[in-house]
Every structure is written in structure tokens, then in C-alpha cells.
Backbone bond lengths (Angstrom), bond angles and torsions (degrees), N, CA, C in turn:
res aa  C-N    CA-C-N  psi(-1)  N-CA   C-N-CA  omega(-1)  CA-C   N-CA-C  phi
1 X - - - 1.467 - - 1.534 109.95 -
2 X 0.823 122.92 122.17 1.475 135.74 -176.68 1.872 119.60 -92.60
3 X 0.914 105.15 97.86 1.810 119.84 -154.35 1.822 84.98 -88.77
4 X 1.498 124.92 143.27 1.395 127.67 176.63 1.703 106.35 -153.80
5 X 0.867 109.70 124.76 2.208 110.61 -168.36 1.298 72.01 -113.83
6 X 1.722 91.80 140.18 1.188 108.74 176.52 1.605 118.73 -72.89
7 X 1.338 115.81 170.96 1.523 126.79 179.14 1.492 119.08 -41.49
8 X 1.658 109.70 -53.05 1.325 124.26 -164.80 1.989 88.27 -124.02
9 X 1.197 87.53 119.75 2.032 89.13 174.26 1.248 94.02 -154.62
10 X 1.335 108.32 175.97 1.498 128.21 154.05 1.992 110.68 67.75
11 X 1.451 134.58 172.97 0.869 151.23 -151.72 1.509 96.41 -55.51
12 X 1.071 130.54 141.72 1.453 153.03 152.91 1.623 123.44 -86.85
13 X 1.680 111.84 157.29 1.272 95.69 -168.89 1.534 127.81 -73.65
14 X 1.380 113.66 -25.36 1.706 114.70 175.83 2.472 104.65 -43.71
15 X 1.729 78.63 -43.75 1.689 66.88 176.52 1.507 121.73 -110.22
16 X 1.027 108.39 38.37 1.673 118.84 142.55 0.980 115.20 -104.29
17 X 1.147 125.96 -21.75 1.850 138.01 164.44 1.382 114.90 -43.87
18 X 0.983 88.25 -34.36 2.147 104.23 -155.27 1.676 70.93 -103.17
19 X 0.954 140.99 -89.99 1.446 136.54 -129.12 1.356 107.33 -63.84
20 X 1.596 130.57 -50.68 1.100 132.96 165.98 1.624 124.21 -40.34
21 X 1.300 112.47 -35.38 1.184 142.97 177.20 1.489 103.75 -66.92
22 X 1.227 121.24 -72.06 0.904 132.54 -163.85 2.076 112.72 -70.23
23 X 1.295 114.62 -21.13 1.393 141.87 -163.15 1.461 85.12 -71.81
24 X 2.147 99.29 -62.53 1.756 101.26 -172.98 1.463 114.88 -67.20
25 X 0.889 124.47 -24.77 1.310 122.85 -177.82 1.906 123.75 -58.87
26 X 1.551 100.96 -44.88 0.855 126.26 164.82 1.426 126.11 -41.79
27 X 1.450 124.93 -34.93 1.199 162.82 -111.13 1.637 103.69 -132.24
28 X 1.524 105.15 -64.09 1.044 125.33 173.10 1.838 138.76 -118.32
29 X 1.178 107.01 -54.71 1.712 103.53 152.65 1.557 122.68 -22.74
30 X 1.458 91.63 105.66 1.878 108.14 176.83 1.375 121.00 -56.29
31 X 1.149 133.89 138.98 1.340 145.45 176.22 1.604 96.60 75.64
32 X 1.689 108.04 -168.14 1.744 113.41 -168.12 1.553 100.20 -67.82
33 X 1.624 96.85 153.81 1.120 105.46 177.32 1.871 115.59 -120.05
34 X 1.176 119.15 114.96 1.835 105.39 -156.33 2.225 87.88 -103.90
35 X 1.627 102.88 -174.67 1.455 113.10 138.51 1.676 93.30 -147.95
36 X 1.717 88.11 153.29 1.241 88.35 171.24 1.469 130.03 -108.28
37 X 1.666 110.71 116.68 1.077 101.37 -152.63 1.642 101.81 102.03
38 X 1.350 117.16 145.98 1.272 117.31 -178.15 1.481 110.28 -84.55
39 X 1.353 103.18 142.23 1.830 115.64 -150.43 1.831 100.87 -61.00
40 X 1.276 106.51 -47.56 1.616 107.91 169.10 1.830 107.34 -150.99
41 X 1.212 119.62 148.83 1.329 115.38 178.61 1.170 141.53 -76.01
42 X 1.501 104.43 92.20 1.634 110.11 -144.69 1.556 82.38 -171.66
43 X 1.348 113.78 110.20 2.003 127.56 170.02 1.422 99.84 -53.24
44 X 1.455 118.40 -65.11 1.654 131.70 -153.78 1.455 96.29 -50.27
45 X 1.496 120.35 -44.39 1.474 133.03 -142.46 1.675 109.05 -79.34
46 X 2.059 100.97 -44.32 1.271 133.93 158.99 1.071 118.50 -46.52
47 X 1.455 120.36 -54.91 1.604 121.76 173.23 1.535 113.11 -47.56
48 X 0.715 106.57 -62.53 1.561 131.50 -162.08 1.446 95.86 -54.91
49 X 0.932 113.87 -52.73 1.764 113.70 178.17 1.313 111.27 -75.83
50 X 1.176 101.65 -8.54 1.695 100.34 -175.36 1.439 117.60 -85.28
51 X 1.862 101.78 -34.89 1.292 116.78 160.65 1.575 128.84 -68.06
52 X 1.330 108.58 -8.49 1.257 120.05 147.49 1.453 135.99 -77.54
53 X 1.434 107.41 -5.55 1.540 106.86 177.28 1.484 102.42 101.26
54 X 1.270 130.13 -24.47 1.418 105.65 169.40 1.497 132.40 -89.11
55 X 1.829 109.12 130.93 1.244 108.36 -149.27 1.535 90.44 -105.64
56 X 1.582 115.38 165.84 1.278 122.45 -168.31 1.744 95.29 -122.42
57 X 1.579 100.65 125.91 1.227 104.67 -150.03 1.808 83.31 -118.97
58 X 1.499 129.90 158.24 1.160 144.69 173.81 1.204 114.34 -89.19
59 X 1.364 128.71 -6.03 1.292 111.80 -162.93 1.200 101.42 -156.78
60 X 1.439 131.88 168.95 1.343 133.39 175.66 1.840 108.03 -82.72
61 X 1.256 124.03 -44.17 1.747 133.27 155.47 1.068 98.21 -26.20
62 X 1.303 139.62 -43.06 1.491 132.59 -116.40 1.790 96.24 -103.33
63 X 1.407 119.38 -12.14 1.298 144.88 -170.01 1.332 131.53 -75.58
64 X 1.368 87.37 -76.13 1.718 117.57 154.07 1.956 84.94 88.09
65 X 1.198 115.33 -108.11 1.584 105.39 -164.18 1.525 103.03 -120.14
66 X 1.895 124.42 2.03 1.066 111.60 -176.01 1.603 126.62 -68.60
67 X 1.307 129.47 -151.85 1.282 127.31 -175.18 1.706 102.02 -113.25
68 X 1.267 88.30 134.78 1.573 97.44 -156.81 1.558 116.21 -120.86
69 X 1.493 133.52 105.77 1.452 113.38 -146.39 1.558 91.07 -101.64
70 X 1.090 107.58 152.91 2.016 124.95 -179.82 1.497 104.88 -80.93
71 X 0.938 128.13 111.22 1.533 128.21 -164.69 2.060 90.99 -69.28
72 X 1.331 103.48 179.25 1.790 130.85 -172.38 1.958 77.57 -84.52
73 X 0.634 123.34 37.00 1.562 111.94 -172.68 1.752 96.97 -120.36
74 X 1.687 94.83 -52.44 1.546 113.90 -147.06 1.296 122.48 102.58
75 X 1.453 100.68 -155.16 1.931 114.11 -178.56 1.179 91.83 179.92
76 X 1.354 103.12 147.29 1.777 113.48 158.71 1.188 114.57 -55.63
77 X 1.389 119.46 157.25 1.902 139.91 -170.09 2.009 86.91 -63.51
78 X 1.803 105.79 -63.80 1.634 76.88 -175.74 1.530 132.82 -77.68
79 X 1.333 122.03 32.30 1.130 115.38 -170.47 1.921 101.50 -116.77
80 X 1.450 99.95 -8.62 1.134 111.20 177.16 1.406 114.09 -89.96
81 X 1.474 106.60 -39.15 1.341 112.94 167.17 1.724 134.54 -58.46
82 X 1.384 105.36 -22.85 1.420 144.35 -177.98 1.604 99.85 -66.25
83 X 1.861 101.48 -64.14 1.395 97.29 -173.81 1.845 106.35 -60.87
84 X 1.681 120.12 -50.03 1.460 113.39 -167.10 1.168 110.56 -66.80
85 X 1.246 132.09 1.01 1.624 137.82 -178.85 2.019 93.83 -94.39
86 X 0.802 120.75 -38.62 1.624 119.05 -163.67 1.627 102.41 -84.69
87 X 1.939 109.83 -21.17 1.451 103.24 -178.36 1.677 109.89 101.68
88 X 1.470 105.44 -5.19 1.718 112.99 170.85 1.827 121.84 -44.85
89 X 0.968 138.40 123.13 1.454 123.79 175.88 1.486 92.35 -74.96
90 X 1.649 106.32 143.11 1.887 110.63 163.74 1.260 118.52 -118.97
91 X 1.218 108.29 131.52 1.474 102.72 -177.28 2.246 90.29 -108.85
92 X 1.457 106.97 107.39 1.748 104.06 168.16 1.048 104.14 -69.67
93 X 1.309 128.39 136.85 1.283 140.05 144.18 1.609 115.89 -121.70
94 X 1.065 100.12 33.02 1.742 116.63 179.11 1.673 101.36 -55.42
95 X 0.960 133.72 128.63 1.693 132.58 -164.59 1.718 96.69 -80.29
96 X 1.347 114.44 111.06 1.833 101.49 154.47 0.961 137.48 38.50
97 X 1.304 86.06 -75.23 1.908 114.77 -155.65 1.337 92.61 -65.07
98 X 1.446 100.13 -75.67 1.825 122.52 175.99 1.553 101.16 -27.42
99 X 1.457 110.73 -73.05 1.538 102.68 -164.63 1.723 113.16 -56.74
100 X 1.033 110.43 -17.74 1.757 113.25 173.69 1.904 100.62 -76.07
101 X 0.745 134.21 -99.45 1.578 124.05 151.52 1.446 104.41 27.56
102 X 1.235 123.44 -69.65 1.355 127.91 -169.49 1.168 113.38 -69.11
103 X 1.203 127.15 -53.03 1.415 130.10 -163.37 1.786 96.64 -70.75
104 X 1.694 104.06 -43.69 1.817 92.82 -178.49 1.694 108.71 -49.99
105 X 1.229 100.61 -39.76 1.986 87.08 -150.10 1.709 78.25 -85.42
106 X 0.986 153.41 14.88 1.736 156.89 150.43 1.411 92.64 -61.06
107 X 1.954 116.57 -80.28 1.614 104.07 -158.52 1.927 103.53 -69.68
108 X 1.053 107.08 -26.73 1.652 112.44 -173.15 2.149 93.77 -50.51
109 X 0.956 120.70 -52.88 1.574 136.77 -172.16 1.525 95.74 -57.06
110 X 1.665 97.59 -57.97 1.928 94.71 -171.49 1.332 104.53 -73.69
111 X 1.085 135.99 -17.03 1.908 131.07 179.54 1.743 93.14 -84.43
112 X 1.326 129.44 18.07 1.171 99.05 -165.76 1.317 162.59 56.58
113 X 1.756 103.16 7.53 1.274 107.40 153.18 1.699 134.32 -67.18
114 X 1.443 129.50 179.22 1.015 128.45 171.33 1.341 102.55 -109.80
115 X 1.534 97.38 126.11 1.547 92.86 -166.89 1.513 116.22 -119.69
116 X 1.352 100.18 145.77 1.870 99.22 -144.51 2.205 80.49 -119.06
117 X 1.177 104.90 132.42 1.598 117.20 -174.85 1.978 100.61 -90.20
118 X 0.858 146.74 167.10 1.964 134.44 150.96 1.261 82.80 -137.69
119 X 1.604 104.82 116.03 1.391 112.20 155.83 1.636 93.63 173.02
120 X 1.358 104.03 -171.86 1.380 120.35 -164.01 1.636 105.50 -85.51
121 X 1.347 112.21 119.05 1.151 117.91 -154.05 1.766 110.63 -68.66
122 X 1.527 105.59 -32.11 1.630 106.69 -175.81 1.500 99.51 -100.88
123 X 1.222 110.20 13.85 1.563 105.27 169.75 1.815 116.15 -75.23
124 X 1.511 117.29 107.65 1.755 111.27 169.41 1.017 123.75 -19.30
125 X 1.397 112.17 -31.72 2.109 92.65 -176.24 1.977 100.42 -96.59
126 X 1.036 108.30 -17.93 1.792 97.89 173.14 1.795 101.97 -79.42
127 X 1.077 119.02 -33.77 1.810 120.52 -178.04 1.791 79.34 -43.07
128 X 1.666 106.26 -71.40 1.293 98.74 -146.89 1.499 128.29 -83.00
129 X 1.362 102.80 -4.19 1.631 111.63 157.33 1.427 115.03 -80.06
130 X 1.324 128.74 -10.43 1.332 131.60 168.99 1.642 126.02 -87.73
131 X 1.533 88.11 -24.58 1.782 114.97 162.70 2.052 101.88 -68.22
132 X 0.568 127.44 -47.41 1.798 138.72 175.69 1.375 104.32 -73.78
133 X 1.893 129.80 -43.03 1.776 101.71 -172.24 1.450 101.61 -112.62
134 X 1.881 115.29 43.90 1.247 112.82 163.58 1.289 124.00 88.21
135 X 1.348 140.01 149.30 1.637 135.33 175.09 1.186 123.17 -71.82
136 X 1.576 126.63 8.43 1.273 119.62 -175.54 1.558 89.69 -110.89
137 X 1.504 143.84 -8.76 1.148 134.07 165.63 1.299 127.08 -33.83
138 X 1.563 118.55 134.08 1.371 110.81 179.15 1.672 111.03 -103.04
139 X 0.869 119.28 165.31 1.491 112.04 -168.91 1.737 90.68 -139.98
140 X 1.201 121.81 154.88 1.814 124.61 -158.00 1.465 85.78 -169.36
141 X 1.482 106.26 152.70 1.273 137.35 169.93 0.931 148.70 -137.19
142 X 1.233 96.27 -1.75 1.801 117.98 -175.43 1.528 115.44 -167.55
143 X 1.147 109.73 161.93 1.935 104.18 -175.84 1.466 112.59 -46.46
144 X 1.191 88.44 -55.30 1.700 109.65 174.73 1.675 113.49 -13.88
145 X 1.745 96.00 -69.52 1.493 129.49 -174.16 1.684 98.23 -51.14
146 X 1.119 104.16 -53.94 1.455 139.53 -165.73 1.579 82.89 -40.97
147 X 1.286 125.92 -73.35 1.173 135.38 -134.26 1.306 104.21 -76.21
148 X 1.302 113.62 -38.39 1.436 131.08 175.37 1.307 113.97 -59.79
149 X 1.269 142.96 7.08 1.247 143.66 -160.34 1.576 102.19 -121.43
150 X 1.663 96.16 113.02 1.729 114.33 -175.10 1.542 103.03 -31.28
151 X 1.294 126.60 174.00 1.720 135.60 145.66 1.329 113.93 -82.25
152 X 1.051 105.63 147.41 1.893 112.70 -173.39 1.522 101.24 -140.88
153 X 1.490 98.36 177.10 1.569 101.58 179.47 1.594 113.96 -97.13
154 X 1.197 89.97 -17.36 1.358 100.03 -175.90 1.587 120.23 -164.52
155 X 1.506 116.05 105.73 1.700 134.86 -177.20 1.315 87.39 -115.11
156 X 1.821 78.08 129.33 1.828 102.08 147.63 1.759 106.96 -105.31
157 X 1.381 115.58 154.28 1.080 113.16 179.81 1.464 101.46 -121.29
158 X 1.684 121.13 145.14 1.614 116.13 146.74 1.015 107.66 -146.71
159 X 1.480 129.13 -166.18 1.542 109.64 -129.58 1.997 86.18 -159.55
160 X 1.373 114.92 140.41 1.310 114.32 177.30 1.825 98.49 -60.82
161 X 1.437 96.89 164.22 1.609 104.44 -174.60 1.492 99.84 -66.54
162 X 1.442 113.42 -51.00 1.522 125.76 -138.30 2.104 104.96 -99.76
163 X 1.567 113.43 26.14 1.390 107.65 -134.11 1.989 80.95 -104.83
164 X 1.167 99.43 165.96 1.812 90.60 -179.96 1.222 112.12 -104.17
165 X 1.377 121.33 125.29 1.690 148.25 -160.96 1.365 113.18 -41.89
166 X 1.625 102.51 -42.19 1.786 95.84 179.82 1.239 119.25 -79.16
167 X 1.623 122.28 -26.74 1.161 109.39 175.15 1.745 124.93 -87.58
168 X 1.079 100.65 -3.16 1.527 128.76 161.39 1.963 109.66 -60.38
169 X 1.125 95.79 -53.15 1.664 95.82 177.72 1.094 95.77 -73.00
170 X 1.490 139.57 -54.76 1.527 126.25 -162.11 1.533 117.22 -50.34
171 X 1.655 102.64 -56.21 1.632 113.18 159.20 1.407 128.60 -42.27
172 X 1.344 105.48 -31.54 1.527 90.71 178.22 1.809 110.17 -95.83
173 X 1.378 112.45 -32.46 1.848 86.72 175.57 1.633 111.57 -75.30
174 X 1.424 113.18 20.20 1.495 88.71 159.79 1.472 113.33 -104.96
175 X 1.095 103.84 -19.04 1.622 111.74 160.18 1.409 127.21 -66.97
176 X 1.752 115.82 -25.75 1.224 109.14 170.24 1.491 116.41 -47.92
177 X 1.354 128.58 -45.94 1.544 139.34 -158.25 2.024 91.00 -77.27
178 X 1.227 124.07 8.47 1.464 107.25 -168.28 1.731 114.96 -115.54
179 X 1.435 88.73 16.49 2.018 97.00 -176.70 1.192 106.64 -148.00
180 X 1.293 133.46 159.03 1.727 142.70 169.87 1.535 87.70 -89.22
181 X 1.057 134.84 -49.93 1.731 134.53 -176.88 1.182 119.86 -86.49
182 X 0.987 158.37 66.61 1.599 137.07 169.69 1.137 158.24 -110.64
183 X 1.706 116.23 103.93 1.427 131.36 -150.36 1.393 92.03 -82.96
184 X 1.960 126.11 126.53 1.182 148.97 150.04 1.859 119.03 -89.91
185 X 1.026 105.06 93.05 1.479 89.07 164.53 1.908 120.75 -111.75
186 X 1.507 89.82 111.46 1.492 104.57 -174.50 1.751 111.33 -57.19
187 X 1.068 107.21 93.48 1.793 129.30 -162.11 2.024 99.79 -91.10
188 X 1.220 117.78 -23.87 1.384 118.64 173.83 1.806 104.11 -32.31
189 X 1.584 94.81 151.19 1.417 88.77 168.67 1.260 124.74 -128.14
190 X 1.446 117.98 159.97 1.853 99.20 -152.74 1.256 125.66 -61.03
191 X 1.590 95.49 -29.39 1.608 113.15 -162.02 1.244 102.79 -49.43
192 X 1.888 105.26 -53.63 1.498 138.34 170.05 1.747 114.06 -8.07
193 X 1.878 90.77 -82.83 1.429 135.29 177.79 1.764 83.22 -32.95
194 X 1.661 110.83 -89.48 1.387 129.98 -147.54 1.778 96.22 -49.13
195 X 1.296 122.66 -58.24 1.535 114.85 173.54 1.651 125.51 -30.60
196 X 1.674 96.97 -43.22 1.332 94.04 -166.49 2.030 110.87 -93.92
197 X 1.274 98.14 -18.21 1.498 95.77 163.96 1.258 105.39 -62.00
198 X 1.244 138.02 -50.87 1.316 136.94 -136.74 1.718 111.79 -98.35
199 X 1.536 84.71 -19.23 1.775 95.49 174.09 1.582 103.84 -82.60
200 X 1.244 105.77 -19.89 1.763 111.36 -157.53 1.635 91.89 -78.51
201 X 1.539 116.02 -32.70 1.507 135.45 -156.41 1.526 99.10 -83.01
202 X 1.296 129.76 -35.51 1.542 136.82 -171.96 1.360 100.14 -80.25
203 X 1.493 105.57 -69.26 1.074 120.24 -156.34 2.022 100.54 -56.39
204 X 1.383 156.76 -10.43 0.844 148.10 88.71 1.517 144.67 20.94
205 X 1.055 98.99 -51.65 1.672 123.32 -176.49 1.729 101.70 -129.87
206 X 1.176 106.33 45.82 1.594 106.29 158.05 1.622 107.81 -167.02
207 X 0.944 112.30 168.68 1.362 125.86 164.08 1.264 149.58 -60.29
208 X 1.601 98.55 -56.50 1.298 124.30 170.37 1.479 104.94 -131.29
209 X 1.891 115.51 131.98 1.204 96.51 165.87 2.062 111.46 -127.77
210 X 1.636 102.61 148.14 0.938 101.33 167.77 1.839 137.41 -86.92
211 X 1.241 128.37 127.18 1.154 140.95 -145.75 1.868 108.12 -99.87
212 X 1.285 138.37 45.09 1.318 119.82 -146.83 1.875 118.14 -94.88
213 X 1.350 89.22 125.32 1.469 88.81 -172.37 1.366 122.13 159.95
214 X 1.294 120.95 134.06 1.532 126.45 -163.35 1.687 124.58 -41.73
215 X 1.174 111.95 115.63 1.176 120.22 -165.37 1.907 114.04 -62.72
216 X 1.217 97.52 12.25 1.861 101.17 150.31 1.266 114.09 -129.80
217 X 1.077 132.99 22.79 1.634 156.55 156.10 2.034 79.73 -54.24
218 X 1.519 119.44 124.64 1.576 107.36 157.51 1.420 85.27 -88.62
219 X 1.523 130.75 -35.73 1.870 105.30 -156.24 1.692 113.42 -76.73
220 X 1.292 112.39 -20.02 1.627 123.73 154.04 1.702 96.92 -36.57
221 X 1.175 107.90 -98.03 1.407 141.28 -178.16 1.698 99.21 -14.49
222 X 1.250 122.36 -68.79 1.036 130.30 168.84 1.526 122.27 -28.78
223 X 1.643 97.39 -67.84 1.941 112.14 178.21 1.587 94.79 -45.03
224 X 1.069 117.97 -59.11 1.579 120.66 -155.06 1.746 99.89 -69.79
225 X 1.580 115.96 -11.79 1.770 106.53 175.24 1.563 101.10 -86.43
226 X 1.762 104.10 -27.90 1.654 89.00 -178.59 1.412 121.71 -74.79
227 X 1.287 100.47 -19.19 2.113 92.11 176.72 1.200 110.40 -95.28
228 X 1.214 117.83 -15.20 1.778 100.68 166.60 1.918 101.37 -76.57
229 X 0.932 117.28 -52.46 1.635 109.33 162.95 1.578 126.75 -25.01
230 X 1.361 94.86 -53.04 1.722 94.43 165.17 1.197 118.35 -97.91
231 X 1.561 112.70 37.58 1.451 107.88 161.00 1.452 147.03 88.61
232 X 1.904 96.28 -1.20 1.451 118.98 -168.73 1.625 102.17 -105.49
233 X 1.574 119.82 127.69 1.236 109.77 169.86 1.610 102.32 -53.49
234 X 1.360 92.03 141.95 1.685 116.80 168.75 1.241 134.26 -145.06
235 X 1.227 119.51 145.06 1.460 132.89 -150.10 1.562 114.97 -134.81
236 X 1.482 126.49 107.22 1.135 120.92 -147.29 1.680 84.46 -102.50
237 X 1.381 125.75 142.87 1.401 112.95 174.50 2.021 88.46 -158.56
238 X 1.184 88.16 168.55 1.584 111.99 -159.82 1.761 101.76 -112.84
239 X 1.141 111.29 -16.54 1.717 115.54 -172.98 1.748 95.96 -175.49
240 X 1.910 67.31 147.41 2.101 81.71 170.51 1.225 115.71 -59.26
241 X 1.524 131.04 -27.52 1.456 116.86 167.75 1.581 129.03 -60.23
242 X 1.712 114.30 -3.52 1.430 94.64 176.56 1.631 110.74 -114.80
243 X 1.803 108.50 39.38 1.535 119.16 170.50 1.849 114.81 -63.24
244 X 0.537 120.30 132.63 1.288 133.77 160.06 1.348 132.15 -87.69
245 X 1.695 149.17 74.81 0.728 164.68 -104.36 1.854 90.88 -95.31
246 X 1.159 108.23 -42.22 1.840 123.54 -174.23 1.136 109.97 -75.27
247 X 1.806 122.64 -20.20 1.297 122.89 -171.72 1.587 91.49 -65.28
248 X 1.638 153.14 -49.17 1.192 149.83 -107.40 1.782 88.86 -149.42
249 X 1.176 152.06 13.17 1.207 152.29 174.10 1.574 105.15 -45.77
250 X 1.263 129.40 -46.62 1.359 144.84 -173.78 1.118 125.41 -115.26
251 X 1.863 120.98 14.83 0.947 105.65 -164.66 2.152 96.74 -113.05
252 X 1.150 98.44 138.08 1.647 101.05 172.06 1.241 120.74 -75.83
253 X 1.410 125.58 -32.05 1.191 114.60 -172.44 2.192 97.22 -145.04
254 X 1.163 96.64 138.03 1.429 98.38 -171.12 1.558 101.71 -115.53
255 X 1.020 142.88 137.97 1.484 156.05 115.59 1.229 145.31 7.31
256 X 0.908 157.68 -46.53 1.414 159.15 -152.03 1.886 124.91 -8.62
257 X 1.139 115.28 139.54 1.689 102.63 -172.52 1.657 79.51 -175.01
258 X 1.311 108.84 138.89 1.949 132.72 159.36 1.457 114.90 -129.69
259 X 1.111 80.80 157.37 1.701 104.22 -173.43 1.852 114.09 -79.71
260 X 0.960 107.19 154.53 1.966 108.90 -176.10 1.144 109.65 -53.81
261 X 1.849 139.01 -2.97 1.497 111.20 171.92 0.987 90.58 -124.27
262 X 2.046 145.41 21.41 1.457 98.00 156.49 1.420 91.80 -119.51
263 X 1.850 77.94 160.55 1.869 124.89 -173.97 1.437 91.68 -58.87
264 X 1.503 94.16 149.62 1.776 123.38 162.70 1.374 113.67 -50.60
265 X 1.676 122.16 -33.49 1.509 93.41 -167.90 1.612 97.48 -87.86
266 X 1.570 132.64 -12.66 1.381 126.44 -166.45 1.737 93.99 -62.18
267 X 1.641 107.00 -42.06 1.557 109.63 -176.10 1.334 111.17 -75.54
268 X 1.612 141.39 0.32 1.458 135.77 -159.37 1.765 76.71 -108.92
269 X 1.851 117.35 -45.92 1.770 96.24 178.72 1.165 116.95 -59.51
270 X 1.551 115.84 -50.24 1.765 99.20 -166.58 1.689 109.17 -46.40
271 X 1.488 102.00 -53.15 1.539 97.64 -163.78 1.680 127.02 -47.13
272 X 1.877 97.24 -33.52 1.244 122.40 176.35 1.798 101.98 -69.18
273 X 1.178 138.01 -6.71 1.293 145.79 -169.53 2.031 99.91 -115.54
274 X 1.603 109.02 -25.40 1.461 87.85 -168.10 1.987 86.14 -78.27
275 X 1.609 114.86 -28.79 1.364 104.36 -162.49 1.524 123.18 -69.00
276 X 1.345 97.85 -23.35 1.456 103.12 177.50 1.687 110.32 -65.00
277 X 1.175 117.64 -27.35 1.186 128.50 -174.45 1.794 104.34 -56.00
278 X 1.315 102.75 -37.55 1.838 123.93 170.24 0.601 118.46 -172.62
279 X 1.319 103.39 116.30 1.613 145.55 -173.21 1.305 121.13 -59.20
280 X 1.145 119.71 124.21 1.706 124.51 -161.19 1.563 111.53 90.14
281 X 1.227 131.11 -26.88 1.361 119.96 153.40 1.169 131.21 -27.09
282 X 1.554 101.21 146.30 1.889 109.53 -161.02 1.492 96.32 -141.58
């Protein structure tokens, strides 16, 4: 059986940013240390910090004056304001990308557009880009959504970081026909983009593909819709312990591809788990 991880896999830098960050903090920052909201979506990653003492708190109350890290997600403007009003220390680790995202659908709101979000509506980083382009923002997910969206004189559009490209184009030419004005800023992020070409590209030329990464990861979730799309059994799993030795009985060539928050070694076990499966595999 011939095991092959794709080109572009596994954690990206916005969330090594946050995690490294978040590792030292842990480490050193006086009194409790919370995130709100889990720091990135990934159990192994959570644990681990957890066994460090930092607790993942729901709420901004929930804090009181400790040091409080901004997940790769973000937060809405008032929830940030909430913590520096209560006396919270913050450590942002809002990823880049995200914080660029924010500030567009911010000036898109102050120029007076109507500003329409595409992405997963209970997903943390749309809460908090929707926290930045105001309460009249619409947020859409599908053509469907798409379609439902009044005519205006003027839409800005942006786009979750982590969201998948084709259905992103579909959503937006039905939105083209819904404004006399309309500002698009293509907000995808490459790492994003490059994962999902490259999963789309394997998953093609293999049999079986493996999917690794926390099952509230949406850009996990995603990789694993594009290779069953192109046709490759696929198997979304979170750790080398939930391989299945029977899943791959027939298969010649297997897959591998992860999502932007999990770590290299979660992907160095599975792989080390597809070989044991057969021995001499490469």
C-alpha cells in the first residue's frame, strides 16, 4: 500500500501563531490563564493547554481580571471591550488574515455598504467579522441563502478565511445580480486555498483518502467534502487511534491531507499507523 500526504497539509502559520503564543503564555502570565472559546479546533492541542492550567472560559464574566488569550478566531469589538472594561489582561492572537477580514467588512459598513459575510454562520470567526460589519450584516451560505438576499444599491462582500472556493464562486454570481455597486473582497486564505487544491489533487489519484483533524475544524470538514467529491473513499478522523485497519484492505494507494490546526506530529502518528497496517509501506 503506498501511503502519500499531500504537498500542502497540516497546521498553518496564523495557528502556530496562536499556539506558540499561547504555549508561552501559559508558562508564564501571572494569575489564571483562560481562552475564550477553544484557542483553535483541535482536542490534542486543548488538552495540552489545559494541562497547563489554561481554562477555556465561555464568556467574557467568566474571567474576572485574569489574562485572557484572543483565540486565531478573534471576538467581536464589544466583547473585547467588555474584557478591557472589567480589567482582563489580553493577549490577541487573532490570525492576520482574520484581523484583515475585520477591518474590511468595518470600512465596507462605514462607506455604507450593505455588507453581506459567506460563511458559516455559528462559526467564531464569522460571529466576529459580523461583530466588525455591524448588526444589519447578512451572513449566507449557500446559493439558496444567496438568493434570498434583498437588492441594494450598494453590497460589499467578504468571505470567511477558511470557506471552500467553489462554493464561494457559486455564491457570489448569484449575488452579483443583487446591487448597482458591488465591492468583493476575496478574503480566502492561501494556506486555506493551497490545502484544498492539493487535497482535491490527491484525493484523485488515490483510493482512499485520509482526512486529519478536529471534528469542529469547518476547514478539516471541508478537505474531507472535497475528496469524497472527487470520488475517493474518505475518512475524516481526529487521531491515529480511530484507523481502521479494514477501511484500506484493497486499497493501493492511500491519501493523507489535514486541516490548518492540526500539528505535524498528530499527522507523523496517523501516517506511522497507516504503515504498520503494511509493512514496508512508503
Amino acid at each position: 500500500m503506498r501511503i502519500v500526504v499531500a504537498s500542502d497539509a497540516g497546521i498553518c502559520y496564523g495557528v502556530k501563531r496562536a499556539t506558540t503564543a499561547a504555549f508561552a503564555a501559559a508558562a508564564t502570565a501571572p494569575g489564571p490563564v483562560y481562552t475564550l472559546g477553544e484557542l483553535i479546533h483541535n482536542p490534542q492541542v486543548v488538552k495540552q493547554l489545559e494541562q497547563m492550567g489554561v481554562r477555556v472560559a465561555d464568556d467574557a464574566a467568566s474571567v474576572g481580571t485574569g489574562t485572557v488569550i484572543i483565540r486565531s478566531h478573534g471576538l467581536p469589538p464589544e466583547v473585547l471591550k467588555a474584557l478591557e472594561a472589567q480589567g482582563a489582561g489580553v493577549l490577541d492572537l487573532t490570525c492576520p488574515t482574520v484581523k484583515a477580514v475585520q477591518q474590511r467588512a468595518a470600512t465596507l459598513a462605514r462607506e455604507g455598504y450593505e455588507v453581506v459575510i459567506i460563511g458559516d454562520r455559528d462559526h467564531p470567526e464569522v460571529e466576529a467579522i459580523a461583530g466588525y460589519a455591524g448588526p444589519a450584516a447578512i451572513i449566507v451560505n449557500s446559493e439558496e441563502e444567496a438568493a434570498a438576499v434583498p437588492r441594494t444599491e450598494k453590497m460589499g462582500i467578504v468571505i470567511q478565511t477558511t470557506h471552500d472556493v467553489t462554493t464561494c464562486r457559486r455564491i457570489v454570481d448569484v449575488l452579483f445580480d443583487k446591487g448597482r455597486e458591488i465591492r468583493i473582497f476575496n478574503t480566502l486564505c492561501d494556506a486555506t486555498a493551497k490545502r484544498q487544491k492539493g487535497a482535491l489533487e490527491l484525493a484523485r489519484d488515490v483510493d482512499v483518502m485520509v482526512v486529519v483533524g478536529g471534528r469542529k475544524s469547518a476547514n478539516t470538514g471541508r478537505l474531507a467534502e472535497i475528496c469524497r467529491r472527487a470520488g475517493a473513499e474518505t475518512h475524516h478522523v481526529e487521531t491515529a487511534a480511530e484507523l481502521k485497519a479494514d477501511w484500506f484492505g484493497a486499497a493501493e494507494a492511500v491519501g493523507v491531507t489535514a486541516g490548518t490546526s492540526t500539528p505535524d506530529w498528530v499527522i507523523d502518528e496517523v501516517v506511522a499507523k497507516l504503515k504498520a497496517f503494511t509493512p514496508g509501506a512508503g
